[in-house]
C-alpha positions in Angstrom: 52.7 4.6 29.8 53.2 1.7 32.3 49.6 1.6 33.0 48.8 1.1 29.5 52.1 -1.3 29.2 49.9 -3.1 32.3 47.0 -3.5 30.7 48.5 -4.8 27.4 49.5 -7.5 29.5 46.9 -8.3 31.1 45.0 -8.2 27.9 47.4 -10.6 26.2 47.3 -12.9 29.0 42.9 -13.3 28.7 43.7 -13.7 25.3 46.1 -16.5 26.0 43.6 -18.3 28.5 40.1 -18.0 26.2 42.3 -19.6 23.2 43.8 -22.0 25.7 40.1 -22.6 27.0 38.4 -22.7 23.4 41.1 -25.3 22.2 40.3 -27.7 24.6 36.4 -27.8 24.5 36.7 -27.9 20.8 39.3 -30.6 21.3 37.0 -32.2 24.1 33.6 -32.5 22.1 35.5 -33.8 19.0 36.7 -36.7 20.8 33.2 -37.1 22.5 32.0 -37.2 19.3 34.4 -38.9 17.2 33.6 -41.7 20.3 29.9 -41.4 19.4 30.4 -41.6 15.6 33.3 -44.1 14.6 30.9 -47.3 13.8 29.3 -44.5 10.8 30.5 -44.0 7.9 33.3 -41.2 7.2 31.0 -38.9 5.3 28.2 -39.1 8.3 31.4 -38.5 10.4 33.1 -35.4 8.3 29.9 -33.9 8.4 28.9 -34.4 12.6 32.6 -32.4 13.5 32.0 -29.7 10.9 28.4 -28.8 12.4 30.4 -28.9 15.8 33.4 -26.9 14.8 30.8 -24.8 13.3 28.9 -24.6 16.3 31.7 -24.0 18.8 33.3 -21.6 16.3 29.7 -19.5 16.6 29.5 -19.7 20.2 33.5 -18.4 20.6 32.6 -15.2 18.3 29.4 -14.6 20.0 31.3 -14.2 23.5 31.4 -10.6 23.6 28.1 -9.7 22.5 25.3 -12.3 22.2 25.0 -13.5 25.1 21.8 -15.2 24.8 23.2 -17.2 22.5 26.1 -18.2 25.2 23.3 -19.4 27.6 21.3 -21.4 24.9 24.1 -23.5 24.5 25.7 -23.8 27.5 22.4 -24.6 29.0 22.1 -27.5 26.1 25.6 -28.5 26.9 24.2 -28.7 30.7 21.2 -31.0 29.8 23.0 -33.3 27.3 25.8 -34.2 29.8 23.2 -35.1 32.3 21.4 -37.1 30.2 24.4 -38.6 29.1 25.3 -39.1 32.6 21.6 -40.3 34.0 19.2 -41.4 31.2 19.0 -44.9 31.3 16.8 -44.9 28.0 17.8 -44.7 24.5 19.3 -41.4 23.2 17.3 -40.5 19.9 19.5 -37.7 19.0 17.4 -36.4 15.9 14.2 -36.7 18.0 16.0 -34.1 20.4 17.3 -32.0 18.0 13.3 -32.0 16.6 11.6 -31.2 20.1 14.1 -28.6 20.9 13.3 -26.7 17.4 9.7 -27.3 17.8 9.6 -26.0 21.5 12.2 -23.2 20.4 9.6 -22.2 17.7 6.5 -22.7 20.0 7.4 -20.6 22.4 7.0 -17.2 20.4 3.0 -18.4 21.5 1.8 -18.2 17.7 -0.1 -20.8 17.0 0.5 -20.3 12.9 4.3 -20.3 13.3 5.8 -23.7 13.6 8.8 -25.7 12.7 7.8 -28.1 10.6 9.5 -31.4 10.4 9.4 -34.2 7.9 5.8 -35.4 7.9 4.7 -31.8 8.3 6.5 -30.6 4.7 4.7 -33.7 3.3 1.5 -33.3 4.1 2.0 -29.9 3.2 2.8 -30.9 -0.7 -0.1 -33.4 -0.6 -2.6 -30.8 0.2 -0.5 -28.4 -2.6 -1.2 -31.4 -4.8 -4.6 -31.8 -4.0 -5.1 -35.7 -2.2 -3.7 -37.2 1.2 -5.0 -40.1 2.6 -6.7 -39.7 6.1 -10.1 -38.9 7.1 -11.3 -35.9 5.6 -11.8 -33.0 8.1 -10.6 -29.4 8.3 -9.3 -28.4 11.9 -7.8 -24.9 13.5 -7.0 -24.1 17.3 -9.3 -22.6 19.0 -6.8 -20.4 21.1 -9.6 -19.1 23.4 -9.4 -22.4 25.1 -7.2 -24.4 23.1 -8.8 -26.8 21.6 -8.7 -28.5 18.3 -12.5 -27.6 16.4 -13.5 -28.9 13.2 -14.0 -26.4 11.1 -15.5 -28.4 8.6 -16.1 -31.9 7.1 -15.0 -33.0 3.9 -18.2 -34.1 2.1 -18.4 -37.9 0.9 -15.1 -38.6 3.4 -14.8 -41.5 5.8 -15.5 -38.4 8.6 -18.6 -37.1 7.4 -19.8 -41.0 6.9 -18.9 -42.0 10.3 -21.3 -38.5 11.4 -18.2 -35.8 12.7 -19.5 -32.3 12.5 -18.2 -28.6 11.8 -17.8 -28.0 15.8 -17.0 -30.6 17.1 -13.6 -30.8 19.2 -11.1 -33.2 19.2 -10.0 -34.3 22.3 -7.9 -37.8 21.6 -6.7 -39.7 18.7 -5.4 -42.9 19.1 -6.2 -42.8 22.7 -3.6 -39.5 22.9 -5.1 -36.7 24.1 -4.5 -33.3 22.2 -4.9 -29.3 22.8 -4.8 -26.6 20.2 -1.2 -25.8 20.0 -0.8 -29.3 19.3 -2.6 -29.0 16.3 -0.5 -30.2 13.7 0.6 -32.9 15.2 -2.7 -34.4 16.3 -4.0 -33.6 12.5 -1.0 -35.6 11.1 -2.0 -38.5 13.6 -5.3 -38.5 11.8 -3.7 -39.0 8.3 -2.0 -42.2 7.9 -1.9 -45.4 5.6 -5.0 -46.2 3.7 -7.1 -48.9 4.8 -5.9 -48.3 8.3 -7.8 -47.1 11.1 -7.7 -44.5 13.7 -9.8 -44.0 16.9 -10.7 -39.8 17.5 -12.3 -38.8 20.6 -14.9 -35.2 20.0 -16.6 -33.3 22.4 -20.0 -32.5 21.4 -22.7 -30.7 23.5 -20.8 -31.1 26.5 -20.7 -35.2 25.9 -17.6 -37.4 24.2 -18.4 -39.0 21.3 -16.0 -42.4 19.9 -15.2 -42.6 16.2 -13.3 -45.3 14.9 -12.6 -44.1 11.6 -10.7 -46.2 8.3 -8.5 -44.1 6.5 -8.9 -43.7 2.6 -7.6 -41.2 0.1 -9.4 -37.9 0.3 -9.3 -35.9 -3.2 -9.8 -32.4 -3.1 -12.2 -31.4 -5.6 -11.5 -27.1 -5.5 -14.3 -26.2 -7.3 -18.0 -27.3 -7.8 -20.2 -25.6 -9.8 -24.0 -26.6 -11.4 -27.0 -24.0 -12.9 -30.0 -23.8 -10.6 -33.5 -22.5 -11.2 -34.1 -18.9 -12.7 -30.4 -18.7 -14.8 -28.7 -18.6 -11.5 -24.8 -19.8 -11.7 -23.9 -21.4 -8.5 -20.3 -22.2 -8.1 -18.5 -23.7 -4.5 -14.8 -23.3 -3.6 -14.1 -25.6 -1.1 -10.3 -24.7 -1.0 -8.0 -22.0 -2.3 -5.2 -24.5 -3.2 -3.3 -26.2 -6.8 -5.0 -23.8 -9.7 -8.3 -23.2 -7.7 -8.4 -19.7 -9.8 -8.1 -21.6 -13.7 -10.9 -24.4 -12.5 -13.6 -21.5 -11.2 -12.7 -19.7 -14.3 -13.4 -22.6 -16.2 -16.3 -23.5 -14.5 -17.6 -19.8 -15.2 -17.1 -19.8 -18.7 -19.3 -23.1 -18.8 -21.9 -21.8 -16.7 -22.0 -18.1 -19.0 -21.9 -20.8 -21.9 -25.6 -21.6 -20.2 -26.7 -18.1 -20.0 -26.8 -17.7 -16.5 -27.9 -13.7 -15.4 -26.5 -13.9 -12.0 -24.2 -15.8 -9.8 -23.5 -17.3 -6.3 -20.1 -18.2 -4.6 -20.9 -20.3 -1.9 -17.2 -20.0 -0.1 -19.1 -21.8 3.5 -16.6 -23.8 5.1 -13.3 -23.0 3.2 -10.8 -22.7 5.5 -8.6 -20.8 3.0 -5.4 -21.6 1.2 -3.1 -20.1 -1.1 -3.4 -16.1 -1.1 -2.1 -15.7 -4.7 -5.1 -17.7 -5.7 -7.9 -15.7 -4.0 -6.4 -12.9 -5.4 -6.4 -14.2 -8.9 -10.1 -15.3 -8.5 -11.3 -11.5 -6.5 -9.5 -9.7 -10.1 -11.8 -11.8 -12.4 -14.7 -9.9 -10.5 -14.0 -6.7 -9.3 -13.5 -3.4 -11.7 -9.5 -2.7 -13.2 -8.0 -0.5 -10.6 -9.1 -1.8 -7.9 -7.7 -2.3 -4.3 -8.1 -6.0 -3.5 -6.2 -6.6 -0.4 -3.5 -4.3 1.7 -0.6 -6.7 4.1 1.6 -5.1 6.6 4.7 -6.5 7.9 6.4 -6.3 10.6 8.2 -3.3 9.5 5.1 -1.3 9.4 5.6 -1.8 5.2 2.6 -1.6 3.7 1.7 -3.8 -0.1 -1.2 -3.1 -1.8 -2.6 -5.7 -4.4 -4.4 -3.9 -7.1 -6.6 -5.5 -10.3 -4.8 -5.2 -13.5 -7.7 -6.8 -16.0 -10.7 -5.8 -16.4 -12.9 -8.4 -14.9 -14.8 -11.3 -17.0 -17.9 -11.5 -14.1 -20.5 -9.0 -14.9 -23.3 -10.2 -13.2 -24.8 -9.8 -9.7 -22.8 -11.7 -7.3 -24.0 -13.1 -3.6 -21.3 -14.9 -1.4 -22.4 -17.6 1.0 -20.2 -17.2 4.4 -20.4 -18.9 7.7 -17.9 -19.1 10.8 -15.9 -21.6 8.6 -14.8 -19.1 6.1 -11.7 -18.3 6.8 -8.1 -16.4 5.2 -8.2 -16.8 1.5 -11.7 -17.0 1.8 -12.3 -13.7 3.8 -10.2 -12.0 1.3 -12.0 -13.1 -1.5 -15.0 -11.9 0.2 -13.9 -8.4 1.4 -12.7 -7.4 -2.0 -15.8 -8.5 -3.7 -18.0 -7.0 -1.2 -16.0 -3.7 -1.1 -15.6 -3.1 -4.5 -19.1 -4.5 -6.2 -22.6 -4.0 -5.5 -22.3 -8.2 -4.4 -24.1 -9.0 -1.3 -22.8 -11.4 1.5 -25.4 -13.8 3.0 -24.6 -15.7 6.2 -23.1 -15.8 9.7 -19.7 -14.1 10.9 -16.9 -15.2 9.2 -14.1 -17.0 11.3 -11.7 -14.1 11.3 -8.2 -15.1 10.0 -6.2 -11.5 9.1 -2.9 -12.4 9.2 -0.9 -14.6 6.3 1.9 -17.1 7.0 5.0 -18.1 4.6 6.7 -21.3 4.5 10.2 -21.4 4.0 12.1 -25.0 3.7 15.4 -25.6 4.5 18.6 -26.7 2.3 17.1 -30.2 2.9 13.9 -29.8 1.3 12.2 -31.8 3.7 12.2 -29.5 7.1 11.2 -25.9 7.1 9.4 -23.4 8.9 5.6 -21.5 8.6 6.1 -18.0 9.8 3.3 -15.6 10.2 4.9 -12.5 8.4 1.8 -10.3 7.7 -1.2 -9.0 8.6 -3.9 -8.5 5.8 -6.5 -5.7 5.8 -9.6 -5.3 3.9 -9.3 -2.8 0.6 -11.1 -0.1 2.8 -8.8 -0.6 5.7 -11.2 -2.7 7.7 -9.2 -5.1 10.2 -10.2 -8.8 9.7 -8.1 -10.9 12.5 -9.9 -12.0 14.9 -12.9 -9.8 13.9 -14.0 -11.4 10.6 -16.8 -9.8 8.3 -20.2 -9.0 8.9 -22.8 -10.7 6.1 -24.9 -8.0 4.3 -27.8 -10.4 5.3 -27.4 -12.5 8.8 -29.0 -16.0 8.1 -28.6 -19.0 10.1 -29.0 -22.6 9.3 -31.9 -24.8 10.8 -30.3 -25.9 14.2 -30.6 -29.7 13.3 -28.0 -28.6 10.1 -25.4 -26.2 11.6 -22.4 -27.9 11.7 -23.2 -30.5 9.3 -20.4 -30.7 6.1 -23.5 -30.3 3.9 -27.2 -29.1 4.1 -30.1 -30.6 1.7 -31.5 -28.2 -0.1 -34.4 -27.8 1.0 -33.4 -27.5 4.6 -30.4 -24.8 3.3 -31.7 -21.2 4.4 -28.8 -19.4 3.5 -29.1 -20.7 -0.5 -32.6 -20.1 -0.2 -32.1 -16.4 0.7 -29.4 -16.2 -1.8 -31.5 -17.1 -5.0 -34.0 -14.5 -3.6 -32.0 -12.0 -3.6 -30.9 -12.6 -7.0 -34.4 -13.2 -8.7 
């Protein structure tokens, strides 16, 4: 009984100091920061000591058991009061707060998950929305060596004028040089205000070619579609974004109106886009019932997305494919291929199996991308990293690999397309 009397105590005097000890650091930073804040205005102000009452009152009640969370910010508290202390630049507090979410993010090492900040949400919407104003190319890391590649070239854009090619890799814009996990913001460098210019450094064939580019609005038109020779439909999806799936149904309907008897999707050079969308556009061609696409999450739960209606394509399909089809686009392509007698003609596809959400904030204007599946084909086949094998392996003429696109003539993959078809 006096033991236990002992140790009550004991316990009541720890008790005593951590309040002690808590009251005064919350005390502390208040005045620290009511000293930092007292030129703003009161709302700025109420709303600066709530996040740090908040912040403290997080850290106290994750003492006993979290204590990750402990080091993260005392380690923060460390490097603020030295900075506060030694720095004899100008303090940008948002800017820190920024880098240290962006580096906290980063450093999971996927190079699809990233904080995104203001700029990031709104070039996000623009793309949604189908224009931005920038130069016109599509780019992805190269995590092998990371590097920033083209993937492809916007046709008609200030890019493809100025003679940048699916390939080539960005080293530098505006004399800053970039790697691939700095991807997104080297790309947002690129975009800017329209008339303006921007200088991008590539590497091409081992030698660095300069590119002093203006920047203009780039409007993305989805879908493209004409009637060639022998009642072939041809129709191009440059992008699975806005209602890709109502304009290539639309575009359909006017090519069927023509009485085409077969049909090529020439999906070459689409980096991909919205999932929902590919999906929408694989269950106007594949038979009702049928497995288009199976995710997996980190949970090991598995979704499978099956065709409700019966589909309004009934004539034979080929798909064009080459190293810049990509996501949405090898989804598209799996469950055609998988589920028709359709024939893919092409190179190896780039090999993107995984599927990111976006998630913003209370702010609407920060959020985060976070890879949260993986996607497999509907017979199970693993795409990431892999990609899919065309039915028939056709490369372009050397002088026209890369290029955003191919005259006619000179395009070997159509060609083998509308032979197959005849």
């Amino acid at each position: 009984m006096e033991k236990d009397n002992k140790k009550g105590i004991v316990r009541d005097f720890f008790i005593v100091i951590i309040t002690a000890l808590v009251t005064i650091i919350i005390t502390t930073i208040l005045i620290y920061k009511y000293g930092m804040i007292k030129s703003g205005n009161s709302t700025h102000s109420n709303s600066i000591i709530g996040k740090t009452i908040n912040n403290i009152a997080s850290t106290a009640s994750r003492i006993s058991g979290e204590g990750d969370g402990v080091y993260i910010n005392s380690e923060l508290f460390k490097i603020r009061e030295k900075l506060d202390q030694l720095y004899i630049g100008e303090i940008d507090e948002k800017k820190l707060v920024q880098g240290a979410l962006e580096g906290y993010v980063s450093a999971l090492g996927d190079e699809y998950t990233e904080y995104l900040n203001e700029s990031e949400v709104k070039s996000l919407v623009e793309n949604i929305n189908g224009s931005y104003v920038g130069v016109g190319v599509y780019v992805a890391n190269n995590t092998e060596k990371n590097e920033i590649i083209v993937v492809s070239v916007v046709p008609e854009s200030p890019a493809s004028e100025a003679g940048m090619l699916a390939g080539d890799v960005i080293k530098k814009v505006d004399d800053v040089e970039y790697v691939g996990n700095e991807l997104t913001t080297a790309s947002n460098k690129m975009r800017g205000t329209e008339g303006t210019n921007v200088k991008i450094v590539v590497e091409r064939d081992d030698k660095e070619i300069n590119f002093d580019i203006t920047r203009r609005t780039i409007k993305f038109k989805y879908v493209e579609a004409e009637e060639l020779d022998d009642n072939i439909g041809y129709i191009k999806l440059n992008e699975f974004e806005g209602q890709c799936a109502d304009d290539f149904k639309r575009a359909y309907n006017e090519l069927e109106k023509k009485g085409i008897k077969s049909l090529i999707i020439d999906l070459r050079n689409n980096g991909g886009g919205l999932v929902d969308q590919s999906l929408k556009i694989a269950e106007m061609i594949v038979p009702k019932g049928s497995k288009m696409l199976i995710t997996k999450d980190k949970n090991n739960n598995e979704d499978v997305s099956v065709s409700k209606n019966d589909p309004i394509v009934n004539i034979p399909i080929v798909i064009l494919v080459n190293g810049g089809t990509a996501s949405a686009s090898e989804i598209l392509t799996a469950a055609v291929k998988e589920n028709t007698n359709a024939k893919v003609v092409g190179t190896q596809t780039y090999g993107k199996g995984i599927i990111q959400g976006v998630f913003l904030f209370d702010d609407q204007k920060t959020g985060i991308k976070v890879t949260m599946q993986e996607y497999f084909t509907p017979n199970y086949n693993k795409l990431h990293k892999i990609g899919i094998t065309p039915d028939e392996i056709v490369e372009l003429p050397e002088e026209w690999q890369g290029h955003a696109s191919v005259e006619r003539e000179q395009d070997t993959q159509l060609r083998k397309a509308i032979e197959l078809l005849k």
